[in-house]
C-alpha positions as CSV (number, residue, x, y, z in Angstrom):
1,X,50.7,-125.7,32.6
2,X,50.0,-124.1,35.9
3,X,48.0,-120.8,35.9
4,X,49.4,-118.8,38.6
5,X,48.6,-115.2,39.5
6,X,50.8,-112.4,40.9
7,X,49.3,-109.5,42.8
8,X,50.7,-106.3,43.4
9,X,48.5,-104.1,45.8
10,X,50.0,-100.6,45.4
11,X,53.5,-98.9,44.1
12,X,55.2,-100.0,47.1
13,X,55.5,-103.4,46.9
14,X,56.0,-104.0,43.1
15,X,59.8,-103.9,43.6
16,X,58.9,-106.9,45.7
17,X,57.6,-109.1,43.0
18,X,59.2,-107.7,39.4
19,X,61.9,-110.4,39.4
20,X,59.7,-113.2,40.5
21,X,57.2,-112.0,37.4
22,X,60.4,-112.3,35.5
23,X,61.3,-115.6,36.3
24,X,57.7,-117.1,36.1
25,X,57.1,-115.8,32.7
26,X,60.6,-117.4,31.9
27,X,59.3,-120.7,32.9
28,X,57.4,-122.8,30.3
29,X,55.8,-124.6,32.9
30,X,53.6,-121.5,34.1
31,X,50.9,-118.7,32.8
32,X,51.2,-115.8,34.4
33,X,48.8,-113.3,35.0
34,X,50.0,-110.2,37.0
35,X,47.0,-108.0,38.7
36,X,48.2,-104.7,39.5
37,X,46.0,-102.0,41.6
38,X,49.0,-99.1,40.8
39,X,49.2,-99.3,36.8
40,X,51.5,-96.2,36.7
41,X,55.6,-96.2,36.5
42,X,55.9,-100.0,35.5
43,X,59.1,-101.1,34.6
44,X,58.1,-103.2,31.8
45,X,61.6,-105.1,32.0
46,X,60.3,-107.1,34.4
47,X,56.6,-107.8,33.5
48,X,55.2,-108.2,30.2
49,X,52.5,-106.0,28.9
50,X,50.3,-108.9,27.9
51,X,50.1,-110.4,31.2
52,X,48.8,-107.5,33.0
53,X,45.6,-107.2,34.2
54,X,44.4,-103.8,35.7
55,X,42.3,-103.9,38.6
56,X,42.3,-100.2,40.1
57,X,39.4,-98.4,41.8
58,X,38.7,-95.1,40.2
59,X,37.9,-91.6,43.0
60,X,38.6,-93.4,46.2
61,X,37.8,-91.5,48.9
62,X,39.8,-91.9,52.0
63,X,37.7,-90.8,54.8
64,X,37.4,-92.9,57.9
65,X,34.9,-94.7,57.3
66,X,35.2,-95.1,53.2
67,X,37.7,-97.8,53.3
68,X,34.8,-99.9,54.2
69,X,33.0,-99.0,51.1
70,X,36.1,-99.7,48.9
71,X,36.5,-103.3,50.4
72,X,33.5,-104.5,49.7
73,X,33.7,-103.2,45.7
74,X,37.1,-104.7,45.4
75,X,35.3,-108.3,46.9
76,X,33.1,-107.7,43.9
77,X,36.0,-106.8,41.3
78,X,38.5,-109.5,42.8
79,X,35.7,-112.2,42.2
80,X,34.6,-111.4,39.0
81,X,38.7,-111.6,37.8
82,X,39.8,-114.2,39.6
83,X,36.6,-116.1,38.3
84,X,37.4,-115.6,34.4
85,X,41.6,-116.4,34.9
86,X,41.1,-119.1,37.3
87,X,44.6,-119.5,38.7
88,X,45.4,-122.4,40.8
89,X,47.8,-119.6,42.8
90,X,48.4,-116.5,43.7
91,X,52.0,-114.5,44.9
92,X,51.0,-111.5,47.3
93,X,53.3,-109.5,49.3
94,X,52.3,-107.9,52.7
95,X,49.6,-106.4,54.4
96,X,47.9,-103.4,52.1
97,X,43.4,-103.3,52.5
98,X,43.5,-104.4,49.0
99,X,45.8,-107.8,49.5
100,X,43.2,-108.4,52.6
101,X,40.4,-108.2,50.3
102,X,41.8,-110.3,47.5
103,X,43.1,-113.0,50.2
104,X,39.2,-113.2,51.0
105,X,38.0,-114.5,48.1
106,X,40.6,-116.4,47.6
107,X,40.0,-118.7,50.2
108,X,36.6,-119.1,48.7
109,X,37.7,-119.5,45.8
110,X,40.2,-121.9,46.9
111,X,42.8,-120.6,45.4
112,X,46.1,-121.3,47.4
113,X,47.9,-118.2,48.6
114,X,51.9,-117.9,48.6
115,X,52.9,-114.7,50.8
116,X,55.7,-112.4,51.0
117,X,56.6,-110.5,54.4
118,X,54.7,-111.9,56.6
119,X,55.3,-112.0,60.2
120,X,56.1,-108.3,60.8
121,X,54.8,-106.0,63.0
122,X,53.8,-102.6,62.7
123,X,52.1,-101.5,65.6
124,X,51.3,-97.8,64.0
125,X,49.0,-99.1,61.3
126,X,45.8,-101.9,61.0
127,X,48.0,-103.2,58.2
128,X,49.2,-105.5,61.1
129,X,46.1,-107.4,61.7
130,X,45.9,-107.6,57.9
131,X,49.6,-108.9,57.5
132,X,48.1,-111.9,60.0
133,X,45.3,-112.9,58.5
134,X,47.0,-113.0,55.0
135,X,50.0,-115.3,56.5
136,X,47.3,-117.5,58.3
137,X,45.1,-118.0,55.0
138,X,48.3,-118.9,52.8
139,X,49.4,-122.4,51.7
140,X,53.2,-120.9,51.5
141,X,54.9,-117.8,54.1
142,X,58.2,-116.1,52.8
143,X,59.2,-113.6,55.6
144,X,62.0,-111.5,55.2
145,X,64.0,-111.7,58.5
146,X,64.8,-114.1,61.1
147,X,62.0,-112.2,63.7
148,X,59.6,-112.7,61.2
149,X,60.1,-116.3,61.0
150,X,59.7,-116.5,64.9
151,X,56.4,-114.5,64.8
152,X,54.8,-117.0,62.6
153,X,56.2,-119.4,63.5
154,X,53.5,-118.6,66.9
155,X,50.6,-117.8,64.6
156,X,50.9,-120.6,62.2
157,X,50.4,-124.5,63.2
158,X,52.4,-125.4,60.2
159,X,55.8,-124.7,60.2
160,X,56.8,-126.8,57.5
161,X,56.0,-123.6,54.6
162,X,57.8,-120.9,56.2
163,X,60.7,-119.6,54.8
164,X,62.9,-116.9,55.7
165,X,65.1,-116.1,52.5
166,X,65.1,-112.4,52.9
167,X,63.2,-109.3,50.8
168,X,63.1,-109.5,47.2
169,X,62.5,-106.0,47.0
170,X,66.3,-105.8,47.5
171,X,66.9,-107.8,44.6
172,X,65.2,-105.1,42.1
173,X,66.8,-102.0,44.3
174,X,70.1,-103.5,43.4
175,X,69.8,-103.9,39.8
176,X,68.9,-100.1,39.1
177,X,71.9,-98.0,38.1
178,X,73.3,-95.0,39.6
179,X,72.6,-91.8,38.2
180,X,74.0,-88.4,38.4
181,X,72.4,-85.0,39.8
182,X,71.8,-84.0,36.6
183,X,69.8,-86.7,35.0
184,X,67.3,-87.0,37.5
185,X,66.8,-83.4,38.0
186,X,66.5,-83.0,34.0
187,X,64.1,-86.2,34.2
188,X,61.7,-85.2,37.2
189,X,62.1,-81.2,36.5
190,X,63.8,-80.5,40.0
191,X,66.6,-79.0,41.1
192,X,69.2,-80.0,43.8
193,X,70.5,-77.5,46.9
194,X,73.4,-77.8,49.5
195,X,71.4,-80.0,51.6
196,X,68.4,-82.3,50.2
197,X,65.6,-84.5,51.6
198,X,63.1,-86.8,50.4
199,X,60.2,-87.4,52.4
200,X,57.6,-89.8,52.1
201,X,55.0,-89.5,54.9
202,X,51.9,-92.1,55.1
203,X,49.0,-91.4,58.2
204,X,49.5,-93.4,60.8
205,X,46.4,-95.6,60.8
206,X,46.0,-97.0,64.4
207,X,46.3,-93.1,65.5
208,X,44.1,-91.1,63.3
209,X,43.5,-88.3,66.4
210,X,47.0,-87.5,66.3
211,X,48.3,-88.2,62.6
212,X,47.2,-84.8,60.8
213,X,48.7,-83.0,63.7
214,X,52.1,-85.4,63.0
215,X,52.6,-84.4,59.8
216,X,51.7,-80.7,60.3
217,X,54.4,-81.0,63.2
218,X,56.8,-82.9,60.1
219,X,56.1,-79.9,57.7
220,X,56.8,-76.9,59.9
221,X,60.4,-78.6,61.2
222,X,60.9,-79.0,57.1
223,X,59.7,-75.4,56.5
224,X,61.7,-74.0,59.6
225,X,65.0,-75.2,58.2
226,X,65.1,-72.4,55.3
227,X,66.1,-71.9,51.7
228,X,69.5,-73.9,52.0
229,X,67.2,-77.1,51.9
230,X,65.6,-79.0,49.0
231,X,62.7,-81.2,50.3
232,X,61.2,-84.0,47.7
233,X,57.8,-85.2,48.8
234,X,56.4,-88.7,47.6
235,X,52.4,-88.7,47.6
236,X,50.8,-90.5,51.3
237,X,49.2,-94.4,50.3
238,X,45.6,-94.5,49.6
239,X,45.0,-95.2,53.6
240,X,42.8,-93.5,55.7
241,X,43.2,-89.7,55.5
242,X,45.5,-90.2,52.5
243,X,43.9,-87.1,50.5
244,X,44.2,-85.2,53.0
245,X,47.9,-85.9,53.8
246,X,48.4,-84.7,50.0
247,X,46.4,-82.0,49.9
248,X,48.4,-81.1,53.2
249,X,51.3,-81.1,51.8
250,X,50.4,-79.8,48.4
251,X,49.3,-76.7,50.2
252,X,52.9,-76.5,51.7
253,X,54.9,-76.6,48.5
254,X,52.7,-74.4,46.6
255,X,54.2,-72.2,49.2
256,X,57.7,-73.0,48.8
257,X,60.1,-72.7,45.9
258,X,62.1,-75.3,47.4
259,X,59.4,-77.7,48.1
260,X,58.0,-80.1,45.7
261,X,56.0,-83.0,45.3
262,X,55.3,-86.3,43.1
263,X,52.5,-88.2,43.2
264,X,54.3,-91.1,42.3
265,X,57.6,-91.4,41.5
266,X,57.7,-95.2,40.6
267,X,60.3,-97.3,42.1
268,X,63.5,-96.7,39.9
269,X,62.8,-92.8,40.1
270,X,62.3,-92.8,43.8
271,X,65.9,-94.8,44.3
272,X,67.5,-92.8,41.8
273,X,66.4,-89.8,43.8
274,X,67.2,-91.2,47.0
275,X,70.5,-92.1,46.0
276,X,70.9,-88.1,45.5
277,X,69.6,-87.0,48.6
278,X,71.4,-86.1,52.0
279,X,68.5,-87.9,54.2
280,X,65.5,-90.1,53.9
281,X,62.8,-89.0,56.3
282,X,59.4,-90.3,57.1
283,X,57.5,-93.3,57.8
284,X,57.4,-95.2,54.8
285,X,58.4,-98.8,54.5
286,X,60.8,-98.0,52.3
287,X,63.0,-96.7,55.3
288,X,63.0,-99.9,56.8
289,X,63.9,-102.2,53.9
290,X,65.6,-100.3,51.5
291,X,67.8,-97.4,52.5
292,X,69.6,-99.6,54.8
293,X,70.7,-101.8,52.0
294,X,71.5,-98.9,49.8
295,X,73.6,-97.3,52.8
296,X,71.9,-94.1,52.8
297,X,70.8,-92.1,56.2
298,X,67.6,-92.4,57.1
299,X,65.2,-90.9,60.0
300,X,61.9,-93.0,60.7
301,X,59.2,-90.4,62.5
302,X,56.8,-91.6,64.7
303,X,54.8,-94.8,65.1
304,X,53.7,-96.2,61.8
305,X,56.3,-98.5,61.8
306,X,56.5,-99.3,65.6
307,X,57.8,-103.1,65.9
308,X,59.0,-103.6,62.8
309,X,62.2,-105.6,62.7
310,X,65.0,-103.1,61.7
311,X,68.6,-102.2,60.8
312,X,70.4,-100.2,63.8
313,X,72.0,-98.2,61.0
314,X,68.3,-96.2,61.0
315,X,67.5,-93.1,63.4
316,X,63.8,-93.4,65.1
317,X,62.3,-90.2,66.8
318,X,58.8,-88.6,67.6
319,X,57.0,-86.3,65.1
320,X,58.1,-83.2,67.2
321,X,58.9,-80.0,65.5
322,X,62.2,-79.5,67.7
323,X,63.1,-83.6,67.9
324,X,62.7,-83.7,64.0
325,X,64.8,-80.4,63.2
326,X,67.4,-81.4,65.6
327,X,68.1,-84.6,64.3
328,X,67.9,-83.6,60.8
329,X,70.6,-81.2,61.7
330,X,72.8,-83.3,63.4
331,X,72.1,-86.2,60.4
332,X,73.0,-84.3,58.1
333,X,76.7,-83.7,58.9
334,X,77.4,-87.6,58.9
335,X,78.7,-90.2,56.6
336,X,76.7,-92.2,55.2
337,X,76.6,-95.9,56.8
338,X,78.3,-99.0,55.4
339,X,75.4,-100.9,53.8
340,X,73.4,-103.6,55.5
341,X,73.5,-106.4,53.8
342,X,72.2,-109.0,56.8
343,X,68.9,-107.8,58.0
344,X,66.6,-108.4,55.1
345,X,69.6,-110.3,53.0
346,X,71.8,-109.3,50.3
347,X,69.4,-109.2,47.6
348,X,69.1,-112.4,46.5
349,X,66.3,-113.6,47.3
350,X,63.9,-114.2,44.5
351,X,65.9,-117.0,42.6
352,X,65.5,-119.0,46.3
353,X,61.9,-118.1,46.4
354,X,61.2,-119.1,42.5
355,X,62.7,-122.4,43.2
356,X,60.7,-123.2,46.5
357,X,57.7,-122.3,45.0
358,X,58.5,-124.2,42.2
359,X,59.2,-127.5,43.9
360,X,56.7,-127.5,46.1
361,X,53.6,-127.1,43.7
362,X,55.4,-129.6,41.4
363,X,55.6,-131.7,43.9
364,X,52.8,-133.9,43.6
């Protein structure tokens, strides 16, 4: 039996991995342990209880120079974990602080690394020079796009373990159900308007001089649009300036009846709620991989997410108060696009990835 490891670094990038847990816990031939830093909103369908191990930090403070801090406690806690389940693997998707920290002690641990989504580029954020160092560490590279693949292919010597079989994330987003107005807004206490937006809105990491003053710019467009307007807003990642994005933006709904916030929604809620909603606005991933496939409009603000392979089928502006209002406007009145079912596949990727993976470390 092979003891292989799956980690999740935040709430983002579970819907990644939930149906490879689900097909390595299927397989006799593996134990699965699944590490998870975000412990809330799990859908337990996919993972089972047992096999979760918890390995969140407790008050992080997101100041500039705190990350630092947090790294070098998560080195401790990643060690002391990885040390007591000893997996020969371990699955980890992207390019959060906390997958850089557990790829460092995995390769001295020697622990072989299999990564998802490698080989993008996001100039906005130092999740980019994180994202290489992962896919230069690992044993096995899944990217999600053809331009991904090409990256790589530039940074790594080996070309032989690089796959492009698209996002599994899609593979999750498709499998959760429709539901109406009325369910989610009984189920997450909101109500809907004529027009409605959700918003997720992380700093942008590579420009913390001029990311407060972008989201203040976001906020006042979304305030200036009046009462005929719904806006949803997710809670910012734990990135630099994080708590200070919430508390932002906590201030502004406290203000506004039709303003509210969540935390975390947890990925079926934040779909479901999606699915409801008139636009998608911000700068979360989530824009970029997801609402494409789910043919729902979408506006991607400022530079977070600058370089990042992407659909055509999403709008990209600059966090000003009169580009943002006036695009929202004009957005609004559209139909929604036919779905995208090419740039990051058609979600079905997991079921290729499980039997690469599988292959190739029973190969021997």
């Amino acid at each position: 039996m092979i003891n292989i490891a799956i980690f999740s670094s935040n709430r983002a990038d579970l819907s990644f991995l939930y149906n490879l847990c689900r097909l390595f816990e299927k397989n006799n031939k593996y134990k699965v342990k699944t590490i998870l830093s975000e412990t809330s909103k799990i859908d337990f369908r996919y993972i089972k209880r047992k096999n979760i191990i918890q390995a969140n930090l407790k008050n992080i403070n997101t100041g500039r120079y705190n990350l630092i801090k947090i790294l070098s406690k998560l080195l401790n806690k990643y060690t002391k974990l990885l040390a007591k389940i000893k997996p020969k693997y371990l699955i980890i998707v992207g390019d959060r602080y906390e997958s850089f920290a557990m790829t460092i002690v995995c390769n001295f641990l020697n622990i072989k690394i299999i990564h998802i989504a490698g080989g993008d580029i996001t100039k906005g954020a130092y999740d980019d020079e994180i994202r290489t160092y992962i896919s230069k560490s690992s044993y096995i590279n899944f990217v999600t796009n053809d331009e991904s693949k090409k990256n790589l292919k530039n940074l790594i010597k080996d070309n032989s373990k690089i796959f492009d079989y698209g996002s599994p994330s899609l593979d999750y987003i498709k499998e959760i159900r429709n539901v109406s107005k009325k369910e989610i807004s009984q189920r997450l206490n909101l109500s809907f308007n004529k027009n409605n937006i959700l918003v997720t809105f992380h700093p942008e990491t590579k420009y913390l001089n001029s990311t407060l003053r972008n989201l203040k710019n976001l906020l006042a467009s979304l305030i200036s649009l009046g009462n005929e307007y719904n806006i949803y807003f997710t809670g910012s990642n734990i990135d630099t300036f994080g708590k200070i994005f919430n508390k932002t933006i906590k201030d502004t709904v406290n203000r506004k009846n039709n303003f509210y916030f969540f935390s975390n929604l947890g990925s079926k809620n934040y779909i479901q709620l999606a699915k409801n909603c008139d636009i998608i606005i911000g700068n979360s991933s989530s824009i970029v991989y997801e609402m494409p496939f789910l043919g729902l409009k979408s506006i991607l603000v400022g530079r977070r997410q600058d370089g990042r392979f992407m659909s055509n089928k999403i709008t990209k502006i600059e966090a000003k108060k009169k580009t943002i209002i006036k695009t929202i406007k004009k957005i609004i009145r559209k139909k929604n696009p036919k779905k995208e079912l090419k740039t990051f596949g058609n979600g079905n990727s997991s079921k290729k990835i499980f039997k690469k993976i599988h292959s190739l470390i029973n190969d021997k």
